[in-house]
C-alpha positions, 0 to 999 in steps of 0.5 A, a space after each residue: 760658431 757651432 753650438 756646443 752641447 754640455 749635457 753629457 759633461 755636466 752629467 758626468 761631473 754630478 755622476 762623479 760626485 755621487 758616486 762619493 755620496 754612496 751610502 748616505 741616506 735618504 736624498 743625499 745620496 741621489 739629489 745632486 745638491 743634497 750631495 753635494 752639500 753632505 759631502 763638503 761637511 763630511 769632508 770638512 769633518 773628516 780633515 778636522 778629525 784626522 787632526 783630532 785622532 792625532 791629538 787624541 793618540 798622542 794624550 793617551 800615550 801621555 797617560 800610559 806613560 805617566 801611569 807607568 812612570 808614576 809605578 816607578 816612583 818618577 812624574 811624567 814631567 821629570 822623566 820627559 825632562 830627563 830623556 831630553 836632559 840624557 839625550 834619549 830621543 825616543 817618542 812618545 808612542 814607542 815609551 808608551 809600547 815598551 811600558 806595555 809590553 817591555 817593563 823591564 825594558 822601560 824600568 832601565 830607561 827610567 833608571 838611567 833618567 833617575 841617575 
């Protein structure tokens, strides 16, 4: 049987995962296991908070939401309840934009949830 050497393929593979290492500091940027031990917490890090931007995107719609409601003379939990009741299905980023950037817009929203 012929004997087979790895080297060029495991140093291939240490390579690539290096280069993902770029810009880290010290020797987790160039030691294999440091690397690669940087690089699984960095990724875990970075899958758990793409969830959290999510979560904390969505409160800060909820908040500016509220605030704009709360000027109307209605709470955030009635007007929610009205939309589903009206069958109004906008989300919560967008009631969020129109607050902002349209009041009038989002006033005759509120207005058609009062009635």
């Amino acid at each position: 049987m012929v004997r087979i050497k790895r080297g060029t393929i495991a140093h291939k593979r240490r390579k690539h995962l290096l280069k993902y290492a770029k810009g880290f500091r010290w020797g987790r940027k160039s030691k294999y296991k440091a690397a690669k031990d940087a690089l699984r917490h960095a990724w875990s890090y970075a899958y758990k908070d793409r969830k959290v931007k999510k979560r904390n995107f969505r409160q800060l719609w909820q908040i500016q939401i509220g605030a704009a409601c709360r000027q109307l003379k209605i709470s955030y939990s009635k007007f929610m309840a009205g939309l589903k009741k009206e069958k109004i299905e906008l989300d919560r980023k967008i009631l969020s934009e129109l607050a902002k950037k349209n009041p009038e817009v989002f006033k005759k929203i509120v207005e058609k949830v009062k009635s």
